[in-house]
Chimera marker file (.cmm) of the C-alpha trace (Angstrom):
<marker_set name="trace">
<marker id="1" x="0.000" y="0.000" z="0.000" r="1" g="1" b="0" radius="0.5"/>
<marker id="2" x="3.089" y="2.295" z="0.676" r="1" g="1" b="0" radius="0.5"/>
<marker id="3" x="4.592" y="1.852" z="-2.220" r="1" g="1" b="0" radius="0.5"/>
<marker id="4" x="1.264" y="2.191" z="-4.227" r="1" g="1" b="0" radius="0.5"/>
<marker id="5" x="1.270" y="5.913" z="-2.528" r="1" g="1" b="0" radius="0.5"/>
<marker id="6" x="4.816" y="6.215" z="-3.216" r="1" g="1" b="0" radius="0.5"/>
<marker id="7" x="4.387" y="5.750" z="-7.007" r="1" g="1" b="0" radius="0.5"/>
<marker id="8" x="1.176" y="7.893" z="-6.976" r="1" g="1" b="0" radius="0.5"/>
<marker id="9" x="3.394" y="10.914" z="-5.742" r="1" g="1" b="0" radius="0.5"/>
<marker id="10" x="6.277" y="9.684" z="-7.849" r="1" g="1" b="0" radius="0.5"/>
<marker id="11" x="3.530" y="10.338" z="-11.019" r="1" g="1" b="0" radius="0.5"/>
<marker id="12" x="1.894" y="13.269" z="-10.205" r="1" g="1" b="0" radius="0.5"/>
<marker id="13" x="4.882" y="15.051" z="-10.327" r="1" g="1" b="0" radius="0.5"/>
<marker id="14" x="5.607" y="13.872" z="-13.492" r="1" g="1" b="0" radius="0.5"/>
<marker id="15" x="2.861" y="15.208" z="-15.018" r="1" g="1" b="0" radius="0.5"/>
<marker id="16" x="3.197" y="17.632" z="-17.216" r="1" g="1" b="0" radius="0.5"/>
<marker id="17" x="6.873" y="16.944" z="-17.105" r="1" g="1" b="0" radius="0.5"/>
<marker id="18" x="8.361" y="16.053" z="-20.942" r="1" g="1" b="0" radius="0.5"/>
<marker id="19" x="11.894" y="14.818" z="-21.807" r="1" g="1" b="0" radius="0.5"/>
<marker id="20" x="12.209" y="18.167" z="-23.722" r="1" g="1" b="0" radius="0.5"/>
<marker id="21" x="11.622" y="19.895" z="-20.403" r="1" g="1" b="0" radius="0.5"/>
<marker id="22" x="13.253" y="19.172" z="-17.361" r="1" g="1" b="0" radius="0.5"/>
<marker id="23" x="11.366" y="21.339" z="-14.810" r="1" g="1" b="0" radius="0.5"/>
<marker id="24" x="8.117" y="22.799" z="-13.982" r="1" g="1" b="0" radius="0.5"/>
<marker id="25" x="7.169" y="25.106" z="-11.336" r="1" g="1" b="0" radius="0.5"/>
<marker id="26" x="3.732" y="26.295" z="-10.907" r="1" g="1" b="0" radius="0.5"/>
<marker id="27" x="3.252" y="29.735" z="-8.159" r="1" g="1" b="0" radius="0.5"/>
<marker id="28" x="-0.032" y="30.245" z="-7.431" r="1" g="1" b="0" radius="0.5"/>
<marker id="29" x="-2.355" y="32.191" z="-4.695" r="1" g="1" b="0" radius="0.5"/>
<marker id="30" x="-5.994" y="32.077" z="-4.475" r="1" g="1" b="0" radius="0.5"/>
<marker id="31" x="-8.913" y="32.556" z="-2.337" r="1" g="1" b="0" radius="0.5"/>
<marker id="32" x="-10.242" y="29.258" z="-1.069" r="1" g="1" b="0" radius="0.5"/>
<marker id="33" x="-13.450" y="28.437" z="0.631" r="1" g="1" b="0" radius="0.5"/>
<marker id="34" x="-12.227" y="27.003" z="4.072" r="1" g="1" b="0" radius="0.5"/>
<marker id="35" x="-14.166" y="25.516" z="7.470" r="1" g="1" b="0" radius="0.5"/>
<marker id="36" x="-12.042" y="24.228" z="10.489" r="1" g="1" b="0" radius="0.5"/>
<marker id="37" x="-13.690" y="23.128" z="14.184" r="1" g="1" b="0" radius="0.5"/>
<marker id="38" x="-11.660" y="24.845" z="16.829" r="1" g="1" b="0" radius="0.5"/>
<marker id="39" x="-11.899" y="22.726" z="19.903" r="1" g="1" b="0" radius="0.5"/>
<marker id="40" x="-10.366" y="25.206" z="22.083" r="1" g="1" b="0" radius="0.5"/>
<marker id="41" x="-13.107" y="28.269" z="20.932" r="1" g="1" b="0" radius="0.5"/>
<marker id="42" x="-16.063" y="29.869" z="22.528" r="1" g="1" b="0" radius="0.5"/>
<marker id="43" x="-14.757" y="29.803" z="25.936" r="1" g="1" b="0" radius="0.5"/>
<marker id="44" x="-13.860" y="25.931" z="25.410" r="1" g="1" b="0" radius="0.5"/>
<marker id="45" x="-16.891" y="24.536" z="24.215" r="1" g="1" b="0" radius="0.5"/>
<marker id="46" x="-15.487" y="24.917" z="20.700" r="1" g="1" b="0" radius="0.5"/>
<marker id="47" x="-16.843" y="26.458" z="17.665" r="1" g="1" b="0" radius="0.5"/>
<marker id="48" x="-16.904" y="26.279" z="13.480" r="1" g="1" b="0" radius="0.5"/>
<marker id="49" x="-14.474" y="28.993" z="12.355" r="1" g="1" b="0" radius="0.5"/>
<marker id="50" x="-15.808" y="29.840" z="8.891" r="1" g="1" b="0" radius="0.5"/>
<marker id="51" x="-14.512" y="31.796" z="5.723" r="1" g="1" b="0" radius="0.5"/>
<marker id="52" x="-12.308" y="32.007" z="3.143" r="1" g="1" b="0" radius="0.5"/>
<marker id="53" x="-7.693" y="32.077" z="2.764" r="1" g="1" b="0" radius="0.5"/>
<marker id="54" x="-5.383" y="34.058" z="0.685" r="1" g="1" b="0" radius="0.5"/>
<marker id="55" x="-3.548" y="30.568" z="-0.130" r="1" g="1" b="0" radius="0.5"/>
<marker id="56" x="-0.094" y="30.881" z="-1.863" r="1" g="1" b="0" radius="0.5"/>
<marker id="57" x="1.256" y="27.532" z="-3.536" r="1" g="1" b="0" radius="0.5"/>
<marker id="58" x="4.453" y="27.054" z="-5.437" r="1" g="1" b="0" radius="0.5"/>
<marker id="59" x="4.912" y="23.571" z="-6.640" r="1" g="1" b="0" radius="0.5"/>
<marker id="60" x="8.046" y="22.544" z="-8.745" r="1" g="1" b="0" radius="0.5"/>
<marker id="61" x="9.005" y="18.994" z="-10.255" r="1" g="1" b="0" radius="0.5"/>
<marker id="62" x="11.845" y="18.180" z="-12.447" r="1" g="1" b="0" radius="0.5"/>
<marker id="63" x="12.910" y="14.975" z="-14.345" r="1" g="1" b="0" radius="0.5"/>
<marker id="64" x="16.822" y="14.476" z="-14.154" r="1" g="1" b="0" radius="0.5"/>
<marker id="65" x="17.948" y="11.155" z="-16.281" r="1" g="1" b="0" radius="0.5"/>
<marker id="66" x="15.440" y="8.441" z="-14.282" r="1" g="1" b="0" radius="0.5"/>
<marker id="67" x="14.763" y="10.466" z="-11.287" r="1" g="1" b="0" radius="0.5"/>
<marker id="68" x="11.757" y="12.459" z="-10.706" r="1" g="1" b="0" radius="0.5"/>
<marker id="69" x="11.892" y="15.354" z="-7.289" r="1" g="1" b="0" radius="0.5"/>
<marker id="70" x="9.806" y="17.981" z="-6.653" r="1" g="1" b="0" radius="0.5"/>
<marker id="71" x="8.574" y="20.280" z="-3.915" r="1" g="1" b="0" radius="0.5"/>
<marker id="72" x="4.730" y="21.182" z="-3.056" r="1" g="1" b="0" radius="0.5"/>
<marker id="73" x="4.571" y="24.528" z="-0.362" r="1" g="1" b="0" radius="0.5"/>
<marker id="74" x="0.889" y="26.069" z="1.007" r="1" g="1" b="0" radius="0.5"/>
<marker id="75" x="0.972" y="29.039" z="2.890" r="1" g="1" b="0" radius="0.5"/>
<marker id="76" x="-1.469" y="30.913" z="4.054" r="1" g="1" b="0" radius="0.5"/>
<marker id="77" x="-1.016" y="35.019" z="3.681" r="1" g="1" b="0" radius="0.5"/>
<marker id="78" x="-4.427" y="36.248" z="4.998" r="1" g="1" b="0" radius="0.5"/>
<marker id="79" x="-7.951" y="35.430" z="4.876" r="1" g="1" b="0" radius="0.5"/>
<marker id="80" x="-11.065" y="36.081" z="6.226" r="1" g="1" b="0" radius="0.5"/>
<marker id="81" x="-12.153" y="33.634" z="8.983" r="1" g="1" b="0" radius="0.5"/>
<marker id="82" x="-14.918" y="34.038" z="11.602" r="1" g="1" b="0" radius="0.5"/>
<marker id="83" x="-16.362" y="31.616" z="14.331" r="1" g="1" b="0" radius="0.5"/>
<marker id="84" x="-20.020" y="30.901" z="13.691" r="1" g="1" b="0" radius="0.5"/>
<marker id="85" x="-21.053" y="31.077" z="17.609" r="1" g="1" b="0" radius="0.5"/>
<marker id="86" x="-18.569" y="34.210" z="19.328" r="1" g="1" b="0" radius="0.5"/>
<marker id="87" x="-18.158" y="36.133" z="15.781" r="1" g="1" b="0" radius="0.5"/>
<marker id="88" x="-14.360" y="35.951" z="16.873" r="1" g="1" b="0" radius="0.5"/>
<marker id="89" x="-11.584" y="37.308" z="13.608" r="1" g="1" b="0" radius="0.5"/>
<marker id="90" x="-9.487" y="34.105" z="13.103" r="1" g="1" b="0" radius="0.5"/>
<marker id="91" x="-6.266" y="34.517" z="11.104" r="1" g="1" b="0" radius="0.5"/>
<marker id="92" x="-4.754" y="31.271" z="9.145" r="1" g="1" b="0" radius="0.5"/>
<marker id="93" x="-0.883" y="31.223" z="9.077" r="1" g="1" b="0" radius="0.5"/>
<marker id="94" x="1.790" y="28.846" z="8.848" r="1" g="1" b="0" radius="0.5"/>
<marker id="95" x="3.199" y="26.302" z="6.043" r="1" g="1" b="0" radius="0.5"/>
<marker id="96" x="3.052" y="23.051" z="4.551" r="1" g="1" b="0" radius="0.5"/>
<marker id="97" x="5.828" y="21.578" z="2.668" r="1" g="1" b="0" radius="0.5"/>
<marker id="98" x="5.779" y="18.498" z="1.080" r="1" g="1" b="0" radius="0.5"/>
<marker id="99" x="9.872" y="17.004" z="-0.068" r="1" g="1" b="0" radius="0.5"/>
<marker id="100" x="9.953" y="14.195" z="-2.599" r="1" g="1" b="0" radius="0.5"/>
<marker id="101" x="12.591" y="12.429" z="-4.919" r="1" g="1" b="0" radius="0.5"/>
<marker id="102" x="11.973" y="8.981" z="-6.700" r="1" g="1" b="0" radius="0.5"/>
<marker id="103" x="14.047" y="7.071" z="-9.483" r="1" g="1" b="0" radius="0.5"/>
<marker id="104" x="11.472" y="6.243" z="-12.741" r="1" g="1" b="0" radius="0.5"/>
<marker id="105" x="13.730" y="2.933" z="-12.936" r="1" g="1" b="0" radius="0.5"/>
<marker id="106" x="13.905" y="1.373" z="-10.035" r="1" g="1" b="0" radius="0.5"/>
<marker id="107" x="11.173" y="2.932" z="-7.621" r="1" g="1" b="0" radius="0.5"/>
<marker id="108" x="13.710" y="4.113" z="-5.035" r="1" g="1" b="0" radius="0.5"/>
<marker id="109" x="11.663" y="6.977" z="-3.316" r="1" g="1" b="0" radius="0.5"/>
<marker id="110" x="11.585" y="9.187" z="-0.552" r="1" g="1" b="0" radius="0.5"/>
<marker id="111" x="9.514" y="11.961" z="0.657" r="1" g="1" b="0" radius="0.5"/>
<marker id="112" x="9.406" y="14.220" z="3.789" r="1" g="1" b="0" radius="0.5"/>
<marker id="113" x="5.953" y="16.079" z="4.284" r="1" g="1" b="0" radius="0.5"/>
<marker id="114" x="5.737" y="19.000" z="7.507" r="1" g="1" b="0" radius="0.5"/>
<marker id="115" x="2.320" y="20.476" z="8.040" r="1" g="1" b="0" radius="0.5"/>
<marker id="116" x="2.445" y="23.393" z="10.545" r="1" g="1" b="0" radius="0.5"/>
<marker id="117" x="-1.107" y="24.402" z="10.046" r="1" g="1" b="0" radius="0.5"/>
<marker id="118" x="-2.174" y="27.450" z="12.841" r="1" g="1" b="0" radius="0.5"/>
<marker id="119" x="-5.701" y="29.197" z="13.093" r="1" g="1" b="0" radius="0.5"/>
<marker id="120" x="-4.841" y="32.232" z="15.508" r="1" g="1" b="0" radius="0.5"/>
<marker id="121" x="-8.218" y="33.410" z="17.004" r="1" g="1" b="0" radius="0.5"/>
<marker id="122" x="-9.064" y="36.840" z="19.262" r="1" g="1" b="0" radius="0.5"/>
<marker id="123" x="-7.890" y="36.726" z="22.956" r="1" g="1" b="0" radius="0.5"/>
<marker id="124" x="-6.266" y="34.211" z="25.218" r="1" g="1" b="0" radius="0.5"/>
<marker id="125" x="-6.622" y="30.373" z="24.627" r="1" g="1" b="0" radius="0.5"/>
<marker id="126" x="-8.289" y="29.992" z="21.179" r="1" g="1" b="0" radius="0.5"/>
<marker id="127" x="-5.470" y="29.402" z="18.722" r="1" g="1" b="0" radius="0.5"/>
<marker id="128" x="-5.820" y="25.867" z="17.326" r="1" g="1" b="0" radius="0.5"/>
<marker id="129" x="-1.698" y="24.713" z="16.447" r="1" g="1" b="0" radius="0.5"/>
<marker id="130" x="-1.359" y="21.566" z="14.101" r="1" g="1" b="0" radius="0.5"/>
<marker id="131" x="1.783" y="19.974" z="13.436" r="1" g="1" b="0" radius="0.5"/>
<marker id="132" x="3.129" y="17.045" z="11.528" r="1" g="1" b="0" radius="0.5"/>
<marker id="133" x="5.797" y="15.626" z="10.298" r="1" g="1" b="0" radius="0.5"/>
<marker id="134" x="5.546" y="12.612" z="7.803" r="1" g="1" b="0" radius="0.5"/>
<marker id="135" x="8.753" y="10.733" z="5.756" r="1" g="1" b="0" radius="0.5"/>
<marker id="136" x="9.122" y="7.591" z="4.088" r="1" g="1" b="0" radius="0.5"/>
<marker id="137" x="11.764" y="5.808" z="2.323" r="1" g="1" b="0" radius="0.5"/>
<marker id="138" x="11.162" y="3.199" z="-0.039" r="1" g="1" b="0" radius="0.5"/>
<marker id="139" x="14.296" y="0.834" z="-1.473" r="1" g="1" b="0" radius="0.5"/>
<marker id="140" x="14.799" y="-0.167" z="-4.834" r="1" g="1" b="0" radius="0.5"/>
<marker id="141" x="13.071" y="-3.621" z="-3.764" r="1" g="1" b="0" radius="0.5"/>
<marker id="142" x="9.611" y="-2.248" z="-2.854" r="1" g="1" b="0" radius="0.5"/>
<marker id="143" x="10.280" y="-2.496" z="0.579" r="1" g="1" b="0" radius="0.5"/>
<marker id="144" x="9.175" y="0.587" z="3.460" r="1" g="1" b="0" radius="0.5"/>
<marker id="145" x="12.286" y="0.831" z="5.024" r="1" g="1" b="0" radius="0.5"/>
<marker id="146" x="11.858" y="3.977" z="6.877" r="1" g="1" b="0" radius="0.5"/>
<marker id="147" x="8.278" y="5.087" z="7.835" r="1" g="1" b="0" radius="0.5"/>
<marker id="148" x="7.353" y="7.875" z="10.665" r="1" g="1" b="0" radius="0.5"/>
<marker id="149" x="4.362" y="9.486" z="10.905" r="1" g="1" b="0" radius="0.5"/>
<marker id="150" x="4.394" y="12.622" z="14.464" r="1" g="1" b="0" radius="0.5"/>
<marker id="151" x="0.943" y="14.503" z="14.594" r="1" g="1" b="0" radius="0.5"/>
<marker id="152" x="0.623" y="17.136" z="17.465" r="1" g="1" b="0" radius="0.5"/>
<marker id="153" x="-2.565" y="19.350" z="17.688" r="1" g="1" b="0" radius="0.5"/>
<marker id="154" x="-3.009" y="21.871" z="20.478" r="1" g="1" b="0" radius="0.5"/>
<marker id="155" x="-5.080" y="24.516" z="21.495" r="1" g="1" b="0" radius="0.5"/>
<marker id="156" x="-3.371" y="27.535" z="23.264" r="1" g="1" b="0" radius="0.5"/>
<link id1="1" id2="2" r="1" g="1" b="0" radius="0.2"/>
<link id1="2" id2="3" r="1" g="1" b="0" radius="0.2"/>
<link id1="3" id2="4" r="1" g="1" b="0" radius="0.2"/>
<link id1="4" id2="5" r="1" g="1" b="0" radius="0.2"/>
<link id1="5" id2="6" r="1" g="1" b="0" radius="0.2"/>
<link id1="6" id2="7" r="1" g="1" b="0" radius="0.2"/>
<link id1="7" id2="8" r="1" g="1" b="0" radius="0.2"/>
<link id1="8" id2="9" r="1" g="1" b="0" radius="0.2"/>
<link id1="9" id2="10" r="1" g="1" b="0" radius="0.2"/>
<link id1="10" id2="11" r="1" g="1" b="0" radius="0.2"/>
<link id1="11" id2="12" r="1" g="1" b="0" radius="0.2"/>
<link id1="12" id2="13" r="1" g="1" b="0" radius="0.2"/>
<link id1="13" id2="14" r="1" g="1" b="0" radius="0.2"/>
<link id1="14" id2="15" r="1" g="1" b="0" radius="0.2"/>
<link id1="15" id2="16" r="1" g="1" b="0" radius="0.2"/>
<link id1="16" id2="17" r="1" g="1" b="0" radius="0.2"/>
<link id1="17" id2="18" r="1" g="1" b="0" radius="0.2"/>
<link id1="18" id2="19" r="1" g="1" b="0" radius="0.2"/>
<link id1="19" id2="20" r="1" g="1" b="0" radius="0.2"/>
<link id1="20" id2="21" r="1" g="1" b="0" radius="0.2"/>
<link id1="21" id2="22" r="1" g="1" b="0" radius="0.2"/>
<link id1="22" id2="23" r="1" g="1" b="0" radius="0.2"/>
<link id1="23" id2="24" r="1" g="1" b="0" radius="0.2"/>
<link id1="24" id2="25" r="1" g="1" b="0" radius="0.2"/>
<link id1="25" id2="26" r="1" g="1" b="0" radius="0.2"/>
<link id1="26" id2="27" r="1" g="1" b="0" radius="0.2"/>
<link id1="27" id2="28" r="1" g="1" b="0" radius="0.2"/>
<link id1="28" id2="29" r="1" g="1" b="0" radius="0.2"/>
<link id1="29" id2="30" r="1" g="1" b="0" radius="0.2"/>
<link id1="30" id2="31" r="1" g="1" b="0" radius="0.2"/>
<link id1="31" id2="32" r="1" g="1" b="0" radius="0.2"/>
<link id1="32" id2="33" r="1" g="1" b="0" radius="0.2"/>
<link id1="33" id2="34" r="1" g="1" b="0" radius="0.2"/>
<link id1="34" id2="35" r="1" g="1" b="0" radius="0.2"/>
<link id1="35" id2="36" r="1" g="1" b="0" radius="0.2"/>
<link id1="36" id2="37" r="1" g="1" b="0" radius="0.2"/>
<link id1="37" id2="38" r="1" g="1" b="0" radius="0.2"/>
<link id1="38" id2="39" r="1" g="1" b="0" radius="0.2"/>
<link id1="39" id2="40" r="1" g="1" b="0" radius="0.2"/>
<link id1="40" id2="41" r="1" g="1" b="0" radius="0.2"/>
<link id1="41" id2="42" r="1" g="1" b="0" radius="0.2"/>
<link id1="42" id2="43" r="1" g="1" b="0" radius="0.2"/>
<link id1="43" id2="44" r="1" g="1" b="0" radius="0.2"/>
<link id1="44" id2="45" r="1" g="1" b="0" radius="0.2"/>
<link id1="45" id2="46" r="1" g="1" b="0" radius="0.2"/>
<link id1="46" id2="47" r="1" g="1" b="0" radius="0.2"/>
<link id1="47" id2="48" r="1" g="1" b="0" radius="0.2"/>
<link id1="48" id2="49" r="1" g="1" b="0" radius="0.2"/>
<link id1="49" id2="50" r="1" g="1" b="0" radius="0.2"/>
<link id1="50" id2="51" r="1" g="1" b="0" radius="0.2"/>
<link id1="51" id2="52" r="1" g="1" b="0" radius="0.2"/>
<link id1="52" id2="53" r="1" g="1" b="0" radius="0.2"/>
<link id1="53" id2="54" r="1" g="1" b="0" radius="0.2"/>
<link id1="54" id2="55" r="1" g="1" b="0" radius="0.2"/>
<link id1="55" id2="56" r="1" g="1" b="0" radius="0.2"/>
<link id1="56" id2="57" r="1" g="1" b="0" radius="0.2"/>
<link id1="57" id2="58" r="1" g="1" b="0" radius="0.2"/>
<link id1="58" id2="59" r="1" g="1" b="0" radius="0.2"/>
<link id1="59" id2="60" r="1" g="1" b="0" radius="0.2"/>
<link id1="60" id2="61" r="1" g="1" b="0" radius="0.2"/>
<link id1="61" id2="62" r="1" g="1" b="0" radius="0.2"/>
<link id1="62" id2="63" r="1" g="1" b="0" radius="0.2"/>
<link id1="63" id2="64" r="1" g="1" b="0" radius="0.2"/>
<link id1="64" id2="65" r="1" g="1" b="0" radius="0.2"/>
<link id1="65" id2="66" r="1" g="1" b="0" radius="0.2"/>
<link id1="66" id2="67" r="1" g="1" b="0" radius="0.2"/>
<link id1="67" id2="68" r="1" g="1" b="0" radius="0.2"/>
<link id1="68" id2="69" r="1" g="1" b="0" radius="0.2"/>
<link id1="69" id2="70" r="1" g="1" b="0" radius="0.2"/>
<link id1="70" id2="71" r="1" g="1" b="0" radius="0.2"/>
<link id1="71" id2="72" r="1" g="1" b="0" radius="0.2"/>
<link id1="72" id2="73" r="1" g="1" b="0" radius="0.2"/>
<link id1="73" id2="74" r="1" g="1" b="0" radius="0.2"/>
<link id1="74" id2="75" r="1" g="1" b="0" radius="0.2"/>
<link id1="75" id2="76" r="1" g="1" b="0" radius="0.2"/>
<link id1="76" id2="77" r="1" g="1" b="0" radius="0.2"/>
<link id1="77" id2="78" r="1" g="1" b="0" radius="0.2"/>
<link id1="78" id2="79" r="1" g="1" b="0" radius="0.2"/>
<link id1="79" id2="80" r="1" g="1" b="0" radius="0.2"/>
<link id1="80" id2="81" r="1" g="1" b="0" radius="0.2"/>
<link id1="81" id2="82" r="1" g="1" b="0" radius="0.2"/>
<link id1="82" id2="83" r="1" g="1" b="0" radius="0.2"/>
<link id1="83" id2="84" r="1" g="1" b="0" radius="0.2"/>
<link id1="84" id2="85" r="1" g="1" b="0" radius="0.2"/>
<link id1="85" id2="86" r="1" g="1" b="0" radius="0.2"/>
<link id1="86" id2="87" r="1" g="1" b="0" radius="0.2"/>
<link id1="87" id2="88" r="1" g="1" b="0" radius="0.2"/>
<link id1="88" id2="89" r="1" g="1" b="0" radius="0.2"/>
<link id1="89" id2="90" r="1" g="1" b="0" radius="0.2"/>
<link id1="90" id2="91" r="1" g="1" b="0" radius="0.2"/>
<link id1="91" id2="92" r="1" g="1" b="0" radius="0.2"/>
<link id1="92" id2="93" r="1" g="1" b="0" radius="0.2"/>
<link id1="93" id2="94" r="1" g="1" b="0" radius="0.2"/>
<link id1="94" id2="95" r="1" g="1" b="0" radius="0.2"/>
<link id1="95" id2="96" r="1" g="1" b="0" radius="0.2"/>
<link id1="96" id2="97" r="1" g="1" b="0" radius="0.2"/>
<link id1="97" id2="98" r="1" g="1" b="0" radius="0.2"/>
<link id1="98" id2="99" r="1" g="1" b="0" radius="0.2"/>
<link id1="99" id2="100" r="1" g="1" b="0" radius="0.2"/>
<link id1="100" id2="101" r="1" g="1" b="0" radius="0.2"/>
<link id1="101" id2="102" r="1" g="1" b="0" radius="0.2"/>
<link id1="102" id2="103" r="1" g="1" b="0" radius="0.2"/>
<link id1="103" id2="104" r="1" g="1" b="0" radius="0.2"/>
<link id1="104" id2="105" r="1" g="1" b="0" radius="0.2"/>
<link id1="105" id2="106" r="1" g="1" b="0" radius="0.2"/>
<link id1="106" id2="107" r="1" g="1" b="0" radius="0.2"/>
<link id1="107" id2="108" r="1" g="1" b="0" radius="0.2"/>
<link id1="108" id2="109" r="1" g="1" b="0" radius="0.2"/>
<link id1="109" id2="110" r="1" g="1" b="0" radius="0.2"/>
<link id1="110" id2="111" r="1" g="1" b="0" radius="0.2"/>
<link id1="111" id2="112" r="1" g="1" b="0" radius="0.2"/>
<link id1="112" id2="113" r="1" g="1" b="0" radius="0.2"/>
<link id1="113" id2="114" r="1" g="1" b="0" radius="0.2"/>
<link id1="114" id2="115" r="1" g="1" b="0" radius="0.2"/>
<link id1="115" id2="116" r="1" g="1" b="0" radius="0.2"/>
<link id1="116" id2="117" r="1" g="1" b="0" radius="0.2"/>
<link id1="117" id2="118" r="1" g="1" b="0" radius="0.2"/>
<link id1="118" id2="119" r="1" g="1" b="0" radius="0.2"/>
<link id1="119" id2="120" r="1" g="1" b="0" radius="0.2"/>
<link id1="120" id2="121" r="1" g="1" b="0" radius="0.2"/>
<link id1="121" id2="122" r="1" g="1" b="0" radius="0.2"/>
<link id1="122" id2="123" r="1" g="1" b="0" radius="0.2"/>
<link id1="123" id2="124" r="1" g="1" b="0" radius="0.2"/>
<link id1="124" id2="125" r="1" g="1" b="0" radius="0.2"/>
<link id1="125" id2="126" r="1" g="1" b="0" radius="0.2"/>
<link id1="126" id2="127" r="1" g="1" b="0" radius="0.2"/>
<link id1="127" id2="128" r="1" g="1" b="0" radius="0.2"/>
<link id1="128" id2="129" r="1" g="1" b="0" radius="0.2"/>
<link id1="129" id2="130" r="1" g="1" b="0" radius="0.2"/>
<link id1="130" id2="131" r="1" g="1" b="0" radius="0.2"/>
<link id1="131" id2="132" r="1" g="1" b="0" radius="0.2"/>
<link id1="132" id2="133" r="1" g="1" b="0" radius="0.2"/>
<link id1="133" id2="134" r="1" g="1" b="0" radius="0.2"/>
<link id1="134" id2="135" r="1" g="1" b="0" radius="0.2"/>
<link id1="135" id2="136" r="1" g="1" b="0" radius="0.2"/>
<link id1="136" id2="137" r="1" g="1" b="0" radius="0.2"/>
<link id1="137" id2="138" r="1" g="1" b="0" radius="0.2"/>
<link id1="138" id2="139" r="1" g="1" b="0" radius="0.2"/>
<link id1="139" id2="140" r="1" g="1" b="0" radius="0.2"/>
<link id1="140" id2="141" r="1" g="1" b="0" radius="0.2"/>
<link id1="141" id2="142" r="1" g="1" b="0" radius="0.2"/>
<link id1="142" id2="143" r="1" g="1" b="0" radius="0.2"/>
<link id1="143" id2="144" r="1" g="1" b="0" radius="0.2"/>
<link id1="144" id2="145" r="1" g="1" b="0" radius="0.2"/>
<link id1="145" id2="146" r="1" g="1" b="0" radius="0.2"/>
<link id1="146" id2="147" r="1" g="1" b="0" radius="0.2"/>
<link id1="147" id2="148" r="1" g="1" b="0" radius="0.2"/>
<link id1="148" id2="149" r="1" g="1" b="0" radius="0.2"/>
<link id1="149" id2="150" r="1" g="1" b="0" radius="0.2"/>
<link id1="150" id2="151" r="1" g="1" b="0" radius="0.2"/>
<link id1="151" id2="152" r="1" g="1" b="0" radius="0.2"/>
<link id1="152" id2="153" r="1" g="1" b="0" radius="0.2"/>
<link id1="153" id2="154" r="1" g="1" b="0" radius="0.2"/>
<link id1="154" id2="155" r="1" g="1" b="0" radius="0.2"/>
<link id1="155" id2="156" r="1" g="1" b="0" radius="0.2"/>
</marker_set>
């Protein structure tokens, strides 16, 4: 199954990724519909924090010979976010980066994914903190030979 995700990755980097060209980078920001429950909201009974993110993404793959790497980033620069019971301003930050580098001839792949993933709300205690850290390493005979997987969440 690891490897099957492995590959996936491995291939949607490739797209759009010729032999004539060697690299691709795609930078990107948008305004994206986004809902989050915020356990730690509304005086601790929690609440829906509701609205829309300024959400800037550069992605960037390149074919080298038989390998295949890339890099995916989200960040959040602003938004508009509001929690449906207290009316409380919420303001998205932080980044995700996603790390990966595969051989097209003999599956070799790794890939190091960090989510740090923050929803900063009015006042004392209400800013919900994600934070993960994912990598795998896959040899050249299918097998998972590194696999670690640290997910944090915290309200503060």
């Amino acid at each position: 199954m690891k490897r099957i995700l492995a590959l996936c990755a491995i291939a949607a980097a490739v797209v759009g990724v010729t032999a004539a060209s060697a690299a691709v980078t795609t930078n990107d920001k948008q305004t994206i519909p986004f809902s989050v429950f915020v356990p730690c909201a509304n005086g601790g009974a929690g609440e829906s924090v509701d609205g829309t993110i300024e959400l800037h993404t550069v992605i960037t793959s390149t074919v080298n010979g038989n390998n295949v790497s890339g890099k995916v980033h989200f960040q959040p620069q602003g938004g508009s976010l509001v929690g449906s019971v207290t009316g409380d301003k919420y303001q998205p930050t932080g980044v995700t980066q996603d790390h990966f580098k595969g051989s097209l001839q003999n599956g070799q792949y790794t890939e190091t994914f960090v989510n740090n993933f923050r929803i900063i709300g009015q006042g004392p205690g209400n800013n919900f903190l994600v934070h993960e850290v994912f990598h795998i390493t896959i040899n050249a005979n299918g097998d998972v030979t590194v696999e670690h997987d640290r997910v944090s969440v915290d309200c503060k």
